[in-house]
N, CA, C and O atoms as CSV, one atom per row, in Angstrom:
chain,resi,resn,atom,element,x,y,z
A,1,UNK,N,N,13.261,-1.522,-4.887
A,1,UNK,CA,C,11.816,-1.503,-4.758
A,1,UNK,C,C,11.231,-2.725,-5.451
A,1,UNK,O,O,11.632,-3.051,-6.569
A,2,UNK,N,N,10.271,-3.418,-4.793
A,2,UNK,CA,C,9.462,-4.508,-5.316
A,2,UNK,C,C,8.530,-4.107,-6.252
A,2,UNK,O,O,8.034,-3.030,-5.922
A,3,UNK,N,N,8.070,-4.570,-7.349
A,3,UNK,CA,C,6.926,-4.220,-8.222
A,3,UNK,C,C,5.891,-5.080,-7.738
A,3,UNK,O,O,6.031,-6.265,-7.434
A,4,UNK,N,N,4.563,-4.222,-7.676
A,4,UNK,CA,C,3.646,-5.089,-7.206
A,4,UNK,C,C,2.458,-4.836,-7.814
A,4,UNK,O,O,1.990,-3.711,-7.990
A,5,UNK,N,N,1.835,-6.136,-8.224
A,5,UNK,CA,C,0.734,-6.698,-9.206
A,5,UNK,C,C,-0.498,-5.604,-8.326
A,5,UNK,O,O,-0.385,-5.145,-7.189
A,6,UNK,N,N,-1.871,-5.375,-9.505
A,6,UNK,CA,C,-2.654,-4.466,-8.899
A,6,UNK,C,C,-3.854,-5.142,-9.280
A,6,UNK,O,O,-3.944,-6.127,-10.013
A,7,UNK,N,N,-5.022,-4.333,-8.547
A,7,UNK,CA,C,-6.644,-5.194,-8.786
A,7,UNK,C,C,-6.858,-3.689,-8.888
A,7,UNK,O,O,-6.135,-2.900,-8.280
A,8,UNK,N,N,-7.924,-3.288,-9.713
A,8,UNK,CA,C,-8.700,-2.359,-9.370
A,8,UNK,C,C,-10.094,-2.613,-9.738
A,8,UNK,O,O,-10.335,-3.132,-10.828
A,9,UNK,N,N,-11.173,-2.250,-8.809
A,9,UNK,CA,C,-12.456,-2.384,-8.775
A,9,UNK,C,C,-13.096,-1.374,-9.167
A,9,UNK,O,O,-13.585,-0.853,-8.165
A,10,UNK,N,N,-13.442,-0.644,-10.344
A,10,UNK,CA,C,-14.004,0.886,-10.465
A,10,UNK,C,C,-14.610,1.126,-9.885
A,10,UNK,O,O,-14.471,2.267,-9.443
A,11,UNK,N,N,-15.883,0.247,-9.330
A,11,UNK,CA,C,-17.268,0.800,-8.984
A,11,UNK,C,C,-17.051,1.510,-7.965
A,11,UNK,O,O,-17.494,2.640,-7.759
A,12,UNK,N,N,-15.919,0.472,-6.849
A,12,UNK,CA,C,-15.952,0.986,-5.758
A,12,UNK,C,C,-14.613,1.645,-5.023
A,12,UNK,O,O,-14.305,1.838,-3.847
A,13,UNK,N,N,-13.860,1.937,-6.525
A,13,UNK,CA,C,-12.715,2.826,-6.578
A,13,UNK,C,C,-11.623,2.063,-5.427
A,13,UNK,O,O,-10.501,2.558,-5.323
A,14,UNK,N,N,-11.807,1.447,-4.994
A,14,UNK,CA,C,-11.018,0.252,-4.167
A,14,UNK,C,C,-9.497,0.061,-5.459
A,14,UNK,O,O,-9.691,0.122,-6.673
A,15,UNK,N,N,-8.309,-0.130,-4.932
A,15,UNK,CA,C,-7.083,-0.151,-5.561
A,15,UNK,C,C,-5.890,-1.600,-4.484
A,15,UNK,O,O,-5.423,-1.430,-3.359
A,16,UNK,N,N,-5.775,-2.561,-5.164
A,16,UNK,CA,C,-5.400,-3.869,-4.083
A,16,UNK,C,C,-4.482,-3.845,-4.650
A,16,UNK,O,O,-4.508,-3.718,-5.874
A,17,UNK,N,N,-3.145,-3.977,-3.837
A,17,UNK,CA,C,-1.840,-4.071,-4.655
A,17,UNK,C,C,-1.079,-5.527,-3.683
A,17,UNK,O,O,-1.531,-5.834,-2.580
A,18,UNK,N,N,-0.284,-6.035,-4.120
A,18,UNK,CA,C,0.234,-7.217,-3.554
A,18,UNK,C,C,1.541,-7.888,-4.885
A,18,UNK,O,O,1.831,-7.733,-6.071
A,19,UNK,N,N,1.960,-8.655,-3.703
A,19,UNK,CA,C,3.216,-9.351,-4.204
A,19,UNK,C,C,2.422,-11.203,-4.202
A,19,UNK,O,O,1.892,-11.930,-3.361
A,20,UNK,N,N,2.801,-11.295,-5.807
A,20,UNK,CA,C,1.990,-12.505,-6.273
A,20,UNK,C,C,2.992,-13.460,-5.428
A,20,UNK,O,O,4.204,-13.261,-5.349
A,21,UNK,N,N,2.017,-14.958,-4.559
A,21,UNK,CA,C,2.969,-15.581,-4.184
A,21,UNK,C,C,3.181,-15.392,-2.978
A,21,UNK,O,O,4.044,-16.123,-2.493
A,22,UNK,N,N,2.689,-14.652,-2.297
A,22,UNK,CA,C,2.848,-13.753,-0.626
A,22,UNK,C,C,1.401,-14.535,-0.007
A,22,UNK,O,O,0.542,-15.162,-0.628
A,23,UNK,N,N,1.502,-14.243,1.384
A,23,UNK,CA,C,0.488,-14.094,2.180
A,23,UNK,C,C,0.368,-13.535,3.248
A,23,UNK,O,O,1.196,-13.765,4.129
A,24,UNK,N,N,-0.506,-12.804,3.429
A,24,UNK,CA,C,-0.635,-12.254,4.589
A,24,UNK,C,C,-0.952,-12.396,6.269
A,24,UNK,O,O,-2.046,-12.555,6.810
A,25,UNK,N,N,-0.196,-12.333,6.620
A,25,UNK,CA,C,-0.608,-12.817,8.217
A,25,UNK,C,C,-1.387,-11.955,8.974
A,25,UNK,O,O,-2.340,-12.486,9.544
A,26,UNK,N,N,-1.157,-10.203,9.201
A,26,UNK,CA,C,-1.415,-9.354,9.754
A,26,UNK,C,C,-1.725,-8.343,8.912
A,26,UNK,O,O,-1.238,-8.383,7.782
A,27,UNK,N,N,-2.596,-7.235,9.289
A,27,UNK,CA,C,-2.593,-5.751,8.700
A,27,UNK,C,C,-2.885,-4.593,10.260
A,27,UNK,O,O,-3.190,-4.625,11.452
A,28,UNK,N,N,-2.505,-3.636,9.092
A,28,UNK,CA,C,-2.775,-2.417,10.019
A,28,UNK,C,C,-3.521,-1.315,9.170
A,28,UNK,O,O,-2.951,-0.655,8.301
A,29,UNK,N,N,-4.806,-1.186,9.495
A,29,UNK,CA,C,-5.408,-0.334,9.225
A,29,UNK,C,C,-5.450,1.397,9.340
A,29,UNK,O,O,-6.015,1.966,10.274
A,30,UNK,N,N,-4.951,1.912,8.544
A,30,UNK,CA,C,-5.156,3.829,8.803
A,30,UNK,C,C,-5.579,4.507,7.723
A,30,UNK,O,O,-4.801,4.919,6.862
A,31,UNK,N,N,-7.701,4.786,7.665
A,31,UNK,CA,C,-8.192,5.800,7.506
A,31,UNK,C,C,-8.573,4.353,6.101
A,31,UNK,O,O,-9.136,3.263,6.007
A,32,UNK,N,N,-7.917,5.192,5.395
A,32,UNK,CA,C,-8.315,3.985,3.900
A,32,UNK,C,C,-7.446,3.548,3.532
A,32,UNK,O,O,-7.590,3.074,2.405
A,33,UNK,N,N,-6.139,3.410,4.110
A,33,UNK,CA,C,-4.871,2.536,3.333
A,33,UNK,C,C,-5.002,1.211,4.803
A,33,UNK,O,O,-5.149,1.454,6.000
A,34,UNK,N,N,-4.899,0.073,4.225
A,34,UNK,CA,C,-4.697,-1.459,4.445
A,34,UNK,C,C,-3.458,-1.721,4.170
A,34,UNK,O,O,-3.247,-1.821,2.961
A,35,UNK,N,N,-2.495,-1.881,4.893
A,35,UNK,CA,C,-1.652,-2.150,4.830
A,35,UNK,C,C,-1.340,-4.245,5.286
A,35,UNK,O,O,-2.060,-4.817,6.104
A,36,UNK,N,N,-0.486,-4.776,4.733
A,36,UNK,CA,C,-0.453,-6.281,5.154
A,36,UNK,C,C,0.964,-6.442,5.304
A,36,UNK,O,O,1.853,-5.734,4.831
A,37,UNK,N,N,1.066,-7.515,6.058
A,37,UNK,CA,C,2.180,-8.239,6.348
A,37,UNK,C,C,2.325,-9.212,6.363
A,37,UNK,O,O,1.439,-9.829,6.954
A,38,UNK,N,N,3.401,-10.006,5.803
A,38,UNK,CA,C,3.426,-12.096,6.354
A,38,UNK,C,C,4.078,-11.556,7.961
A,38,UNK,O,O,4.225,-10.539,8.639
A,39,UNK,N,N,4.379,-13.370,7.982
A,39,UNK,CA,C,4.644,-13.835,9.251
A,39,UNK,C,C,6.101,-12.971,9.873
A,39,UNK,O,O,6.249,-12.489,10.996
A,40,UNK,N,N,7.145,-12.983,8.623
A,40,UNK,CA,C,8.610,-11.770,9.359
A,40,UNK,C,C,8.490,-10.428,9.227
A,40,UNK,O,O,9.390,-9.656,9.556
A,41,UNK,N,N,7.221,-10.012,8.672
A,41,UNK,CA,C,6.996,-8.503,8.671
A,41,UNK,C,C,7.369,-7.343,7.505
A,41,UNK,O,O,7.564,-6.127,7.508
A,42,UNK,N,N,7.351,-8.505,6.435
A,42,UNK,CA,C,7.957,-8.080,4.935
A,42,UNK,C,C,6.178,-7.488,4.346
A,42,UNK,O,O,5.103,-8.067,4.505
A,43,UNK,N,N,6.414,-6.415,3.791
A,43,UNK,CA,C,5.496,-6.007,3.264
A,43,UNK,C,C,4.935,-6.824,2.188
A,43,UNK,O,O,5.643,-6.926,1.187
A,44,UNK,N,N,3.365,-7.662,2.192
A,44,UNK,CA,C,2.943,-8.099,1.363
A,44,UNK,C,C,1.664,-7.751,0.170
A,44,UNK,O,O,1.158,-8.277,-0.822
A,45,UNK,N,N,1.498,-6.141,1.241
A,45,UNK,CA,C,-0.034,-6.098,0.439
A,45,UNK,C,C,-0.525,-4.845,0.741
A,45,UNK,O,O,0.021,-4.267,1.681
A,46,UNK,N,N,-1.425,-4.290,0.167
A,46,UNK,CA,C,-1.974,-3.029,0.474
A,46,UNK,C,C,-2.950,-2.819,-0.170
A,46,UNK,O,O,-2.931,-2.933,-1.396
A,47,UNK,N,N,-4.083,-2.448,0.537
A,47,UNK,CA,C,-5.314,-1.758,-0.265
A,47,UNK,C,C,-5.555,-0.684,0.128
A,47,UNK,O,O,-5.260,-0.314,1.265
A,48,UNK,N,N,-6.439,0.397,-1.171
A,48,UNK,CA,C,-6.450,1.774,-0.628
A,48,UNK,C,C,-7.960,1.881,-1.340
A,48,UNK,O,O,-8.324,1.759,-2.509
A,49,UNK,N,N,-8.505,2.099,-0.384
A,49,UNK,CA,C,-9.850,2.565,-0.204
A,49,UNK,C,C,-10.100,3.775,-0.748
A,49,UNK,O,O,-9.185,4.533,-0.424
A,50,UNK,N,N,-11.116,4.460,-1.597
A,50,UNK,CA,C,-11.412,5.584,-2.346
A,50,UNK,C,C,-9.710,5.913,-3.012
A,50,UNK,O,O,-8.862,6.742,-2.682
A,51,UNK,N,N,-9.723,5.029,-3.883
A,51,UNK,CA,C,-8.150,5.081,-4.238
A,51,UNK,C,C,-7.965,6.685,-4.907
A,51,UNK,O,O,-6.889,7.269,-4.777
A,52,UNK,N,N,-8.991,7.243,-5.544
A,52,UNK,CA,C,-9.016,8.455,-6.799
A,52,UNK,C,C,-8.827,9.503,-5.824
A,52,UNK,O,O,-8.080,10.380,-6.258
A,53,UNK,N,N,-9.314,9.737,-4.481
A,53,UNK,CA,C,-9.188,10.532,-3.402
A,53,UNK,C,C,-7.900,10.513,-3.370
A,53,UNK,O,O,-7.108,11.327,-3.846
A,54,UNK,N,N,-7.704,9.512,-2.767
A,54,UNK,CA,C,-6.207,8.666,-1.773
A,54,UNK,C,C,-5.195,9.826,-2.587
A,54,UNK,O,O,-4.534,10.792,-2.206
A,55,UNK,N,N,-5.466,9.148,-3.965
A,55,UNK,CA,C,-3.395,9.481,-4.956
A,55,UNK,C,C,-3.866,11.254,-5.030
A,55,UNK,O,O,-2.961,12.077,-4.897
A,56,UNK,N,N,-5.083,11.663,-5.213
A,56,UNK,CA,C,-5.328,12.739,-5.798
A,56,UNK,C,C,-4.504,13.764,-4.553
A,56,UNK,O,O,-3.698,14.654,-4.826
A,57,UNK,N,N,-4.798,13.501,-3.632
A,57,UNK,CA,C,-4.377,14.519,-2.127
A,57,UNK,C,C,-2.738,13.779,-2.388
A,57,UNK,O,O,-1.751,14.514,-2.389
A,58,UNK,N,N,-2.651,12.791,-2.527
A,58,UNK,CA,C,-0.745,11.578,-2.149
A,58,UNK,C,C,-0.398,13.056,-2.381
A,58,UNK,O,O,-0.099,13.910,-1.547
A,59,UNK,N,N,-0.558,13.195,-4.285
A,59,UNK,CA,C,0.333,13.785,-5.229
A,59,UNK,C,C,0.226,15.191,-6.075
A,59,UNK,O,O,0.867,15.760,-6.958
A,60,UNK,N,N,-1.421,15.507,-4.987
A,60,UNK,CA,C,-2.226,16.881,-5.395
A,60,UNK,C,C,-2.093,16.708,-6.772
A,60,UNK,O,O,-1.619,17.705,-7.317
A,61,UNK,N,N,-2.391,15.639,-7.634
A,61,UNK,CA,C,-3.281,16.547,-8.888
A,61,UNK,C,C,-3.859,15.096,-9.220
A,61,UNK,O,O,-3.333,14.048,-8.846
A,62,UNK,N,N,-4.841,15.182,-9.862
A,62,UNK,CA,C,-6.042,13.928,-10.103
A,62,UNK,C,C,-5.555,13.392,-11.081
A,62,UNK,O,O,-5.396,14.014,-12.131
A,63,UNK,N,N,-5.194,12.029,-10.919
A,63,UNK,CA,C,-5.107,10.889,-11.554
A,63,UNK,C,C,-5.956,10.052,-11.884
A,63,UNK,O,O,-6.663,9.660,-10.955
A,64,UNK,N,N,-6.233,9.452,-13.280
A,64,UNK,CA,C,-6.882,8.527,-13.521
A,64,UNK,C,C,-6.381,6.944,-13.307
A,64,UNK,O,O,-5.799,6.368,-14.226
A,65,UNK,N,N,-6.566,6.483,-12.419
A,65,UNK,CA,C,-5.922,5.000,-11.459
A,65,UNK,C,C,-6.193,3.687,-12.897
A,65,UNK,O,O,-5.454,2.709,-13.009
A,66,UNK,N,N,-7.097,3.902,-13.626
A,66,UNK,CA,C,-6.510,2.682,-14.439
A,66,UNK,C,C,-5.825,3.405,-15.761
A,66,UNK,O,O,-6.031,3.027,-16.914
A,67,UNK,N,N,-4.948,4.548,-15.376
A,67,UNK,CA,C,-3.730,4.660,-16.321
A,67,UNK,C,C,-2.462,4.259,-15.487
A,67,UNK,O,O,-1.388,4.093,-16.065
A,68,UNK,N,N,-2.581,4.110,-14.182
A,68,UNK,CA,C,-1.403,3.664,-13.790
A,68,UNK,C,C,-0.573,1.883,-13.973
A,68,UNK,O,O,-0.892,0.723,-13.711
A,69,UNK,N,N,0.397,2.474,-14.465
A,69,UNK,CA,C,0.801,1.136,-15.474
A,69,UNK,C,C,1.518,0.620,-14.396
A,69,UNK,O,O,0.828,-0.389,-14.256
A,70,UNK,N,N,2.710,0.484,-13.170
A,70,UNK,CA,C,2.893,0.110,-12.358
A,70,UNK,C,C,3.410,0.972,-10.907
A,70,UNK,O,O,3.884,2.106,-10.842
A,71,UNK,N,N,3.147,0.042,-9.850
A,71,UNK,CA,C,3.270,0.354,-8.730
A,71,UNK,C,C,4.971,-0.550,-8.179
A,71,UNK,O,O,5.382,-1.671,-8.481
A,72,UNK,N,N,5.574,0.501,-7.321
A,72,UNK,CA,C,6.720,-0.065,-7.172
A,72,UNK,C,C,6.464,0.752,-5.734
A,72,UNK,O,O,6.008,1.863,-5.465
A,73,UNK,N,N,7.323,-1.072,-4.446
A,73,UNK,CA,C,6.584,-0.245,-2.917
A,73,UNK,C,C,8.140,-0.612,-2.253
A,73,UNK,O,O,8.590,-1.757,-2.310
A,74,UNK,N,N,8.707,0.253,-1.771
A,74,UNK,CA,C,9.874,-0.326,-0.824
A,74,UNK,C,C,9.246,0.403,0.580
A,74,UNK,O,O,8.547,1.400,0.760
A,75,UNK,N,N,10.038,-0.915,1.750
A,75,UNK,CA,C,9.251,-0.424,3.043
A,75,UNK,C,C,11.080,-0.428,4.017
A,75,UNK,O,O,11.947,-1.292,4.151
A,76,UNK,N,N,10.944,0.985,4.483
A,76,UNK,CA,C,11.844,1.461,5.409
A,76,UNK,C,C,11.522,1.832,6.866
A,76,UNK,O,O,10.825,2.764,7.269
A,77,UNK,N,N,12.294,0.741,7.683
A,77,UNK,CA,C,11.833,0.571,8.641
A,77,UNK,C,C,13.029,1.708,9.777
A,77,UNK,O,O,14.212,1.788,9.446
A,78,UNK,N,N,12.657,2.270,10.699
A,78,UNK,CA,C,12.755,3.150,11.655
A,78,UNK,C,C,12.202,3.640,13.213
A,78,UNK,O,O,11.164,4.285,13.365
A,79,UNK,N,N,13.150,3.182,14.400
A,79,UNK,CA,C,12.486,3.246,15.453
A,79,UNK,C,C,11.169,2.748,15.449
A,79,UNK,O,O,10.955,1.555,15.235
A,80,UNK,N,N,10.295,3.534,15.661
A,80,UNK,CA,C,8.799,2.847,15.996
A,80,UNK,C,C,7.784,3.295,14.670
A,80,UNK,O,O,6.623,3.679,14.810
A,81,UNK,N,N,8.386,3.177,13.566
A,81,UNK,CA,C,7.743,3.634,12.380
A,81,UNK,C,C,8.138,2.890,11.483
A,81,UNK,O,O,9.097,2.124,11.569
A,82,UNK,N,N,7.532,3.029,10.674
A,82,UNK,CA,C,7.795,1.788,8.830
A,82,UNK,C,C,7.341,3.409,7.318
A,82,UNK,O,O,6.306,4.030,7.075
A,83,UNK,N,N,8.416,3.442,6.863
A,83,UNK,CA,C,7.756,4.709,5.850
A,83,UNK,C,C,7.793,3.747,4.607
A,83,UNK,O,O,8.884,3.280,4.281
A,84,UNK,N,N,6.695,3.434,3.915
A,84,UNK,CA,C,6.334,2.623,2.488
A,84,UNK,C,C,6.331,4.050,1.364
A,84,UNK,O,O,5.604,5.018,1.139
A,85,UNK,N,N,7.654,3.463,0.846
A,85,UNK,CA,C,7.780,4.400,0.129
A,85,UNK,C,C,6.948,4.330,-1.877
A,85,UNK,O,O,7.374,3.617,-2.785
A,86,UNK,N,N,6.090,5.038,-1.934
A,86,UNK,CA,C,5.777,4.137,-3.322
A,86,UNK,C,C,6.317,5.207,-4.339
A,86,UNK,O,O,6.773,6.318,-4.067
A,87,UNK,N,N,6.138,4.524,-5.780
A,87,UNK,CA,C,7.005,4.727,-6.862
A,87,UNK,C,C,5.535,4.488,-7.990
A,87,UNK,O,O,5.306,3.336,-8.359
A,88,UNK,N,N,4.607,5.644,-8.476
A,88,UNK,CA,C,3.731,5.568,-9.026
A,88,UNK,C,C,4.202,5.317,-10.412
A,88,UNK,O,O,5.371,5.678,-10.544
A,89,UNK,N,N,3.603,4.747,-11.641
A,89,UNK,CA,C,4.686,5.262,-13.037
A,89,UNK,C,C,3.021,5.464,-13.909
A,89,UNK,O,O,2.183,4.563,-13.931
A,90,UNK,N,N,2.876,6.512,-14.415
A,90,UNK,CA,C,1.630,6.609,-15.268
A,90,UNK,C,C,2.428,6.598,-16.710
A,90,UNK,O,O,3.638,6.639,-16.486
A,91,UNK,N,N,2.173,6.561,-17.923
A,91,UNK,CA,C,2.497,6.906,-19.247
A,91,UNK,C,C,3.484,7.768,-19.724
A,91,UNK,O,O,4.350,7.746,-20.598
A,92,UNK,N,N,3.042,8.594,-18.798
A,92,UNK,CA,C,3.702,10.351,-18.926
A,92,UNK,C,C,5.287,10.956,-18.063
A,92,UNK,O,O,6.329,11.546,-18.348
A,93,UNK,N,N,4.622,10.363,-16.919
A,93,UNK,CA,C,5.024,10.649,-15.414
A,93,UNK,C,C,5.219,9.635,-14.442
A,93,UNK,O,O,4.540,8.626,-14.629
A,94,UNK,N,N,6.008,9.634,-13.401
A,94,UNK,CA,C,6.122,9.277,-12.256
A,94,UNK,C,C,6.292,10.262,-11.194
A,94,UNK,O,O,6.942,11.301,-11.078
A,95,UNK,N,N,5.205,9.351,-10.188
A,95,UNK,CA,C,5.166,9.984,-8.855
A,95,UNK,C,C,5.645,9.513,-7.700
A,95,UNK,O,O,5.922,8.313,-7.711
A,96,UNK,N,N,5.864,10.236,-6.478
A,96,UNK,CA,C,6.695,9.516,-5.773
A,96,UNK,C,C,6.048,10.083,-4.192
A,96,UNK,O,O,5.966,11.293,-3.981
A,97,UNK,N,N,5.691,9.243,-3.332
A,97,UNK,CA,C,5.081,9.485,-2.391
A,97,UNK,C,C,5.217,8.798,-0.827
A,97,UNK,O,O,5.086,7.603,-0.564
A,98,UNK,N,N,5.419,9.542,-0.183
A,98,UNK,CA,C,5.595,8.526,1.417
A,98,UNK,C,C,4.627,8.178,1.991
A,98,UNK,O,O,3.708,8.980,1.831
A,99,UNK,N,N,4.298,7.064,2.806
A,99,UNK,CA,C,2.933,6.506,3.925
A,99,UNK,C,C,3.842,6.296,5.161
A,99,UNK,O,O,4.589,5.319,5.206
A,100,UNK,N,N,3.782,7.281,6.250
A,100,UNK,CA,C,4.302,6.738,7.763
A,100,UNK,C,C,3.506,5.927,8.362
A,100,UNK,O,O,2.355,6.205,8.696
A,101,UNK,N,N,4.201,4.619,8.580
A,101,UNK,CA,C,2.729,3.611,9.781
A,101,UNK,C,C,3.721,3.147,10.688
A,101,UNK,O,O,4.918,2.883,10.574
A,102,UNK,N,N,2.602,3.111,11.954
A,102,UNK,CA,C,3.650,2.472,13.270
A,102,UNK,C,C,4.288,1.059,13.315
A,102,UNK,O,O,3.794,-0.061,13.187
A,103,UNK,N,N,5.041,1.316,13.448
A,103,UNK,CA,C,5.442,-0.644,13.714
A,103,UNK,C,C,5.128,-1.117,15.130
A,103,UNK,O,O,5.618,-0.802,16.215
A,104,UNK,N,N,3.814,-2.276,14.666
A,104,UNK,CA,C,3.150,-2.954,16.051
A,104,UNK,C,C,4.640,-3.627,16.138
A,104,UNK,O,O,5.413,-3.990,15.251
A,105,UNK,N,N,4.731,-3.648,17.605
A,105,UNK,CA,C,5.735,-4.861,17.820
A,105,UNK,C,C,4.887,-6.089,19.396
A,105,UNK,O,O,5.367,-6.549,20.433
A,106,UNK,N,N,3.756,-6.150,18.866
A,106,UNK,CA,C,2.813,-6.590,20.211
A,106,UNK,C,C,1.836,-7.391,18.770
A,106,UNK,O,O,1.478,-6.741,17.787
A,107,UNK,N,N,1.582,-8.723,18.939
A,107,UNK,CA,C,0.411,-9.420,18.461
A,107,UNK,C,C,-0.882,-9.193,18.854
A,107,UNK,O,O,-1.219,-9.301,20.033
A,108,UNK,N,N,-1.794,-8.825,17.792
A,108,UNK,CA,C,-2.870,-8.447,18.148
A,108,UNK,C,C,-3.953,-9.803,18.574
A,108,UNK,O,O,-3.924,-10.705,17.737
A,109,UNK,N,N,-4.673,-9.982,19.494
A,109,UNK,CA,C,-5.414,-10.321,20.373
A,109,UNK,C,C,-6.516,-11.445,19.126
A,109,UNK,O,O,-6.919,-12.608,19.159
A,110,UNK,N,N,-6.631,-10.375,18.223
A,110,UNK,CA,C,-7.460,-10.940,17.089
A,110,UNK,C,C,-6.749,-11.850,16.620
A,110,UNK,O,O,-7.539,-12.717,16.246
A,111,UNK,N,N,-5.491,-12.242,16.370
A,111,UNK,CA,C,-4.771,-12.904,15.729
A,111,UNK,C,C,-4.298,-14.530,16.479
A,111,UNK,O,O,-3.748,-15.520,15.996
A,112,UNK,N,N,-4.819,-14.208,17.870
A,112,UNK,CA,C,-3.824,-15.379,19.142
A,112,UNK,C,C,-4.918,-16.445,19.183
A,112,UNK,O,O,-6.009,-16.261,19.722
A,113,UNK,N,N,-4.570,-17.490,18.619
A,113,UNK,CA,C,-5.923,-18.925,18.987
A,113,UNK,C,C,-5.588,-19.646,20.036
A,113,UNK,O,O,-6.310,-20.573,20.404
C-alpha cells in the first residue's frame, strides 16, 4: 500500500489525499469520492467530499478526520472494476475499508483536443 499525503479543509469538510509528485490526467466521479488517475492508470489522488459523513457510514462509527494520522490506498484491479482498498490509522485504531469503481477503458470526450 502507498501512503498518501492529506489536505483537509474543515469548513468545508472536503478531505484531498494524493501521492506527492503525481499528476493527474483523468478522474471518475461517484456521489462524493473523486477519484484520479495519471496517464497509465496508477492511482494518483482522491478527494472525498463531506469527508465526516463519507468515513462515518465507510466504518459506522464517527470519526474525527483531523485525528487521522495516515492514509494508506492500494488499488486492485478486476474485470471491469478497480476496488481502492484504504488503510485508515487514527491514534488508537485502524480501519479498513473498500471503494468499488468501474474501470473506464474508453477516453472521455472531455479529455480529447
Amino acid at each position: 500500500m502507498k501512503e498518501f499525503k492529506m489536505d483537509y479543509d474543515k469548513e468545508n469538510d472536503d478531505l484531498l489525499m494524493y501521492l506527492d509528485g503525481t499528476e493527474s490526467f483523468g478522474g471518475v466521479e461517484l456521489g462524493d469520492l473523486i477519484v484520479d488517475f495519471d496517464k497509465k492508470g496508477n492511482l494518483v489522488g482522491m478527494e472525498i467530499l463531506n469527508a465526516s459523513v463519507f468515513f462515518s457510514k465507510a466504518i459506522s462509527n464517527l470519526i474525527e478526520i483531523t485525528k487521522i494520522k495516515t492514509v494508506e490506498i492500494e488499488i486492485v484491479n478486476f474485470r471491469n472494476m478497480s476496488a481502492l482498498q484504504m488503510k485508515i490509522n487514527m491514534p488508537n485504531q485502524t480501519y479498513r475499508y473498500t471503494v468499488l469503481i468501474p474501470r473506464i477503458s474508453q477516453s472521455s470526450p472531455a479529455l480529447m483536443t
